[in-house]
C-alpha positions in Angstrom: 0.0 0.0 0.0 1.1 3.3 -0.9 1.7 6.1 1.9 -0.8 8.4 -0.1 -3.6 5.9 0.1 -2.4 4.9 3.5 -3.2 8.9 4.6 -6.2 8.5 2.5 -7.4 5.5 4.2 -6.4 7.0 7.4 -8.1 10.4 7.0 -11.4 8.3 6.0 -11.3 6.3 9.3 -11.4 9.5 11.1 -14.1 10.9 8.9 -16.4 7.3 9.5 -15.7 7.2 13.5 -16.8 11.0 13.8 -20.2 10.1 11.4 -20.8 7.0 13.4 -20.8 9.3 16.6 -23.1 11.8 15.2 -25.4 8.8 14.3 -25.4 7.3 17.8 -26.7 10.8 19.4 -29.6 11.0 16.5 -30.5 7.5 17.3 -31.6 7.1 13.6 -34.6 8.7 15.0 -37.7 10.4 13.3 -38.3 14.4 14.2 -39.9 14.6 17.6 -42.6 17.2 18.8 -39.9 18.2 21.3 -37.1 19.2 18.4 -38.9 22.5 17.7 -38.2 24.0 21.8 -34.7 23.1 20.8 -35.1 25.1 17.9 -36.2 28.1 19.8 -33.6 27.6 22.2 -30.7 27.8 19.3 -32.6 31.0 17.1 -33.1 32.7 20.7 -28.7 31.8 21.2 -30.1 30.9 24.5 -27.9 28.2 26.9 -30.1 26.3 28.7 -34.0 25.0 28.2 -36.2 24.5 31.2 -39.0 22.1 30.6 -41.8 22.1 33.7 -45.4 21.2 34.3 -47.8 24.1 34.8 -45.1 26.0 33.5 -44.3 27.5 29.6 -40.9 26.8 28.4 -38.1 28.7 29.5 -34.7 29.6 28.3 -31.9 30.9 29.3 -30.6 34.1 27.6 -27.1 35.8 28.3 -27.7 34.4 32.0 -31.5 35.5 32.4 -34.6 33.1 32.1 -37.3 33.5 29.9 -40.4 32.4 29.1 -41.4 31.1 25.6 -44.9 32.9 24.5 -47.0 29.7 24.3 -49.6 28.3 27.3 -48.0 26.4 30.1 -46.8 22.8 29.3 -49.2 20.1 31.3 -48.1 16.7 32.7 -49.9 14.5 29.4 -48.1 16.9 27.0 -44.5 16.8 28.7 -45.3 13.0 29.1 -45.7 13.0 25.1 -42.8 15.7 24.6 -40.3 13.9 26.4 -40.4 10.0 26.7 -39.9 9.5 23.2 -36.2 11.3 23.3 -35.3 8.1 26.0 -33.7 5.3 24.5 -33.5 1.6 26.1 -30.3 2.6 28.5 -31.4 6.0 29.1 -35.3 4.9 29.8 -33.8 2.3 32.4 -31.5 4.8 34.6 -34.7 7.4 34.7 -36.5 4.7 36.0 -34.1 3.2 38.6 -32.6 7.0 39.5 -35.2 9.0 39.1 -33.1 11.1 36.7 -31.1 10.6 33.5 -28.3 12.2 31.4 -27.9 11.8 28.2 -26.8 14.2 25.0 -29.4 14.8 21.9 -28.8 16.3 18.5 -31.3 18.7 16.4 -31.0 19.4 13.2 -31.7 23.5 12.8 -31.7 24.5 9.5 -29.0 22.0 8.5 -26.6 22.4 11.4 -27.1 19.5 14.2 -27.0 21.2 17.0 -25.6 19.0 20.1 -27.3 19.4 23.6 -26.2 17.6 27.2 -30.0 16.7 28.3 -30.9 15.7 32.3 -34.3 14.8 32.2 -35.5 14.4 36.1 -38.1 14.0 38.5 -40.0 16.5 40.3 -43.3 16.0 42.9 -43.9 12.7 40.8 -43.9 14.6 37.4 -41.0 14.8 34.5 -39.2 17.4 33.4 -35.8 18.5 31.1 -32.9 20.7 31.4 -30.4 20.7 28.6 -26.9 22.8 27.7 -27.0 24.0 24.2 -23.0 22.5 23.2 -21.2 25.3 21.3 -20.6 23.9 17.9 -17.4 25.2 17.9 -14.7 25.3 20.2 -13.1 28.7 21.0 -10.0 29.5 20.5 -8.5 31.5 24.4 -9.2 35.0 22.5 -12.6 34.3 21.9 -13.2 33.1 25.4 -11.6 36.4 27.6 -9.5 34.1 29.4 -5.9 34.9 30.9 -2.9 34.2 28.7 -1.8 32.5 32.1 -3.8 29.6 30.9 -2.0 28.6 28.0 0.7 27.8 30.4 -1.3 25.1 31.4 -1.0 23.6 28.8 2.2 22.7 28.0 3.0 20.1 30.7 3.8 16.6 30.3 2.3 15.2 33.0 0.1 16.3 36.0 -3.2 17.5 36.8 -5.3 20.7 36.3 -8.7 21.1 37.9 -11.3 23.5 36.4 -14.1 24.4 39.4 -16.7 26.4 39.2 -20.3 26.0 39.4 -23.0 24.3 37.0 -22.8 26.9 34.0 -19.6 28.5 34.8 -18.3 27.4 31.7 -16.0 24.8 32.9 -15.8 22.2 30.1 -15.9 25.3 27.2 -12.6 26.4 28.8 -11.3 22.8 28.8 -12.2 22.4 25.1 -10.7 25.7 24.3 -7.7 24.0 25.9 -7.6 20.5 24.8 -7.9 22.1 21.2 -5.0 24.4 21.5 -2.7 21.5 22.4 -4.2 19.4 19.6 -3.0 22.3 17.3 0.7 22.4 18.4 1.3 19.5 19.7 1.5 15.3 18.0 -0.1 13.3 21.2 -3.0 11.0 22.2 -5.5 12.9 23.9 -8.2 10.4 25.4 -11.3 11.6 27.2 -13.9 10.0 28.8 -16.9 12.2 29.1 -20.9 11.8 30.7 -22.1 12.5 27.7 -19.5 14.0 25.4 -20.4 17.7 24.5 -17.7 19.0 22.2 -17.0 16.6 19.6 -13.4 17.7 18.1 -11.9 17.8 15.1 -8.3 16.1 14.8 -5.5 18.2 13.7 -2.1 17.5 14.9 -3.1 15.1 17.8 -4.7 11.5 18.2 -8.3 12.1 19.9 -10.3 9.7 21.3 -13.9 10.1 22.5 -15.8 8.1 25.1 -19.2 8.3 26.7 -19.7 6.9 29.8 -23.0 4.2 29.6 -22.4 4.0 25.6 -18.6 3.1 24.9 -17.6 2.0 28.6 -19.8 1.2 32.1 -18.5 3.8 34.1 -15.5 6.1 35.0 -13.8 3.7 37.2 -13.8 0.9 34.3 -12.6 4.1 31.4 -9.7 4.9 33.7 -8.7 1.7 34.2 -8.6 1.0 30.1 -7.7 4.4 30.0 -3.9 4.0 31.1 -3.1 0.8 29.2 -4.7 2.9 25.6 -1.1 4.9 25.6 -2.5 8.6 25.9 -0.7 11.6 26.7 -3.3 13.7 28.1 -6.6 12.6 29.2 -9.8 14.3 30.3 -11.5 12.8 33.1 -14.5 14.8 33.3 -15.9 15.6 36.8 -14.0 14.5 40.1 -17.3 13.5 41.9 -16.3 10.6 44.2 -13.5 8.6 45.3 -12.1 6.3 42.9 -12.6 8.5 40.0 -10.0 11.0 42.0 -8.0 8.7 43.0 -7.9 6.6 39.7 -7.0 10.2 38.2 -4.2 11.5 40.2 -3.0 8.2 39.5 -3.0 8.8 36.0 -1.0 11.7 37.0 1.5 10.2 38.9 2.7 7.7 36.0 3.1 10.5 33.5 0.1 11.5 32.1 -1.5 15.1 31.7 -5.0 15.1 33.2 -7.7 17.5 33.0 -11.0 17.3 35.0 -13.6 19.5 36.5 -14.8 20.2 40.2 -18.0 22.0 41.6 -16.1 24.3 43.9 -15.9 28.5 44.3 -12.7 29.2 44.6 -9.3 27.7 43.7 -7.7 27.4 47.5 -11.5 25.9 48.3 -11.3 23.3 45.9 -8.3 21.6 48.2 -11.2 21.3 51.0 -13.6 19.9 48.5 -11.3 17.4 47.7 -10.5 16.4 50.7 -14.1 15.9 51.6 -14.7 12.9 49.5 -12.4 11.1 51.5 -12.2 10.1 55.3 -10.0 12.2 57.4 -7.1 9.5 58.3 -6.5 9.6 54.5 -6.5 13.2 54.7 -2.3 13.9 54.6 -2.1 11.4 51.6 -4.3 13.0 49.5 -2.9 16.5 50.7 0.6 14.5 49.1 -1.0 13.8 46.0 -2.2 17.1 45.3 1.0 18.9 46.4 3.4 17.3 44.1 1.0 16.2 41.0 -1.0 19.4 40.7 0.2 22.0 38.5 -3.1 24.0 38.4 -6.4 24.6 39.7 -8.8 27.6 37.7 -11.9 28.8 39.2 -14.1 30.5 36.6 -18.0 32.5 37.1 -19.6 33.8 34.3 -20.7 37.2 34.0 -22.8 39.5 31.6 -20.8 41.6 29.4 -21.4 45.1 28.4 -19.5 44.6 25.2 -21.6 44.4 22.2 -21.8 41.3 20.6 -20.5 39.6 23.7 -22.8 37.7 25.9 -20.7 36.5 29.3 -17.2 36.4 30.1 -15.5 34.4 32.8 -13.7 36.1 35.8 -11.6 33.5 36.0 -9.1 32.4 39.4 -5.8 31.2 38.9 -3.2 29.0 41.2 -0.6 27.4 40.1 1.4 24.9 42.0 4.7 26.7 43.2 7.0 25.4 46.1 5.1 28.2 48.4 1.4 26.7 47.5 3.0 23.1 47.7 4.3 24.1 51.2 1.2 25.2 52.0 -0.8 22.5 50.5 1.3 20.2 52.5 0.9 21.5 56.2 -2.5 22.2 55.8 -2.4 26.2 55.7 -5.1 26.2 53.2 -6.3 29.6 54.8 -3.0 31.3 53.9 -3.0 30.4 49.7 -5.5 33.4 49.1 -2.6 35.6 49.6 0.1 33.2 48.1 -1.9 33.4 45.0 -2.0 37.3 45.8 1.9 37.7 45.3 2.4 34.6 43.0 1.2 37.5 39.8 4.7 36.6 38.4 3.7 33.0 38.2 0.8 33.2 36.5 -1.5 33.8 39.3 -4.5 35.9 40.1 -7.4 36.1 42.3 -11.0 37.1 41.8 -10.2 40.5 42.7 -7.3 41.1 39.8 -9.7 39.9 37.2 -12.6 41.7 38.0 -10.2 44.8 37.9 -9.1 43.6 34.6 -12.7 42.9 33.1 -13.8 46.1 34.3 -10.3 47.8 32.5 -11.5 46.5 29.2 -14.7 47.6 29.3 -16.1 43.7 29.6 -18.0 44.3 32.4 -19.6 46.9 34.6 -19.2 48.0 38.1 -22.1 46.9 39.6 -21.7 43.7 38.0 -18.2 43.2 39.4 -19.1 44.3 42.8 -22.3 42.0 43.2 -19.6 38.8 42.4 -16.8 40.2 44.1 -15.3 37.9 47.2 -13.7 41.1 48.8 -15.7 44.1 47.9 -13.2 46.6 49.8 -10.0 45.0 48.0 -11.6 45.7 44.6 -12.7 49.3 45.6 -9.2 50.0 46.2 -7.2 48.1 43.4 -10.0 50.2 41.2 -8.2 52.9 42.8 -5.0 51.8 42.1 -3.9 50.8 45.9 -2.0 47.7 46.3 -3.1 45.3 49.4 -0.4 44.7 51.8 0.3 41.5 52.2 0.9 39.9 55.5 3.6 37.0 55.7 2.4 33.4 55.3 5.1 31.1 55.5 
């Protein structure tokens, strides 16, 4: 075989295993009532749609809800909109759980359109929520973030933590990363996602996608294919218990990159949310593993912009893992790293504070809006006014 039909053959293979993805999420499926509230969603560039009974849709525009113009939704017609997007695995968890997540795909005006879908329970009636998936990724510029984070980017092994919030924007700023190292650098990137939102487009790296419940059980079973399927960098999705922590700083350890996402508020919090999935007389082990494998954690809120043509940028936290924030990390001073991340700006690090100031600088935001989100509203008063914070000793 020659090497150009060898690339040929090669470039088709990606081409069939990124159509057979797209087929799985339409399910070979016939239009459903439900499709045209997606439909509204996407021409109203809204995030999220909220399905209830006894109550219209809603959507979520630029971080405000709103209601569709159409007569409350009742339980037969929610019944009708909604079963039919379950398929046999999906159908089975709502029943057992009481809730299931799943991704979908509409076609709007010959774009498919990919949404992460929770349908749930409530007072013995269903409902939906669902994240309109960018169908791009952005590049940094597009997304406001700090050039800090491309830093992050160019280790070889370790792990950086996104927190944040549900609809902070966590897993757009991971794709934004994950496809800037897939255009500089040749490595395996594997990711195992619940469901998979961004679905990307191979450039200079290797990428392989899997969904939790479709291509593997669960997390624990992906991580433990994951580091015997050679990757260089893999994305874990949310640290949520245990073993998938544990299985992931791991992963860390032997010399992979890892990425994953957290639901805490602030970067020196996150170490305390860690911690709290595990019983205290493991406590100074996992303080250990974080110390010397972490290179990053990034805390991220979204906020409306005042910029035309710009919907919400993130304020975004930054801390990196010097020797100080190990130190710190190690003996437990978690209290003290707001002010190591204070003077580590020459690292790469900033607080809520120093972005707000920065937002506010480009014109990205307004005052009031940086004020009502601001951890220390006297600190951001007076680095608006140009005073520095002294900063006490912490080692």
């Amino acid at each position: 075989m020659s090497t150009a039909t060898a690339s040929s053959n090669g470039a088709n293979t990606v081409d069939a295993t990124s159509d057979r993805l797209i087929g799985a999420l339409l399910k070979e499926r016939i239009e459903l009532e439900v499709d045209k509230l997606f439909r509204a969603l996407v021409k109203l560039k809204g995030s999220d749609l909220h399905l209830k009974v006894g109550q219209p849709p809603i959507v979520r525009v630029s971080g405000d809800l709103k209601a569709l113009n159409r007569e409350p939704i009742d339980n037969a017609e929610m019944v009708r909109l909604l079963v039919p997007m379950l398929d046999e695995r999906a159908r089975k968890i709502f029943e057992e759980e009481g809730g299931a997540d799943f991704a979908y795909v509409v076609d709007v005006d010959g774009v498919k359109w990919r949404f992460r879908v929770n349908m749930l329970k409530q007072l013995g009636r269903i409902g939906l929520v669902a994240r309109r998936v960018n169908n791009f990724i952005p590049m940094f510029e597009g997304l406001y973030l700090p050039a800090a984070m491309e830093t992050l980017c160019h280790f070889d092994q370790g792990m950086v933590l996104l927190a944040g919030v549900t609809g902070s924007g966590k897993s757009t700023t991971i794709g934004s990363m994950l496809n800037y190292i897939n255009s500089i650098y040749r490595k395996h990137i594997l990711t195992l996602e619940d469901p998979i939102e961004f679905v990307y487009t191979e450039d200079k790296c290797l990428i392989n996608q899997r969904e939790i419940g479709q291509d593997v059980k669960d997390f624990e079973i992906g991580m433990k294919h994951a580091v015997r399927e050679d990757p260089d960098i893999i994305l874990v999705g949310e640290m949520r218990d245990q073993e998938t922590f544990l299985t992931a700083i791991h992963a860390a350890e032997t010399g992979h990159l890892v990425f994953g996402t957290i639901h805490a508020s602030s970067a020196p919090t996150t170490i305390g949310r860690i911690l709290d999935l595990f019983p205290q007389a493991m406590h100074g082990a996992i303080r250990s593993a974080i110390a010397f494998n972490m290179k990053g954690i990034v805390a991220q809120k979204l906020l409306r912009s005042i910029k035309p043509g710009v919907g919400r940028v993130p304020t975004v936290e930054i801390m990196t893992f010097t020797p100080m924030v190990q130190k710190l990390v190690l003996e437990g001073h978690d209290s003290k790293l707001p002010d190591a991340i204070r003077i580590g700006v020459a690292e790469g690090m900033q607080d809520f504070t120093m972005s707000l100031k920065i937002l506010i600088d480009q014109e990205l935001i307004d005052r009031p809006t940086a004020f009502a989100v601001a951890p220390n509203k006297d600190a951001l008063k007076m680095a608006l006014k140009g005073i520095e914070v002294s900063q006490p000793g912490i080692i």
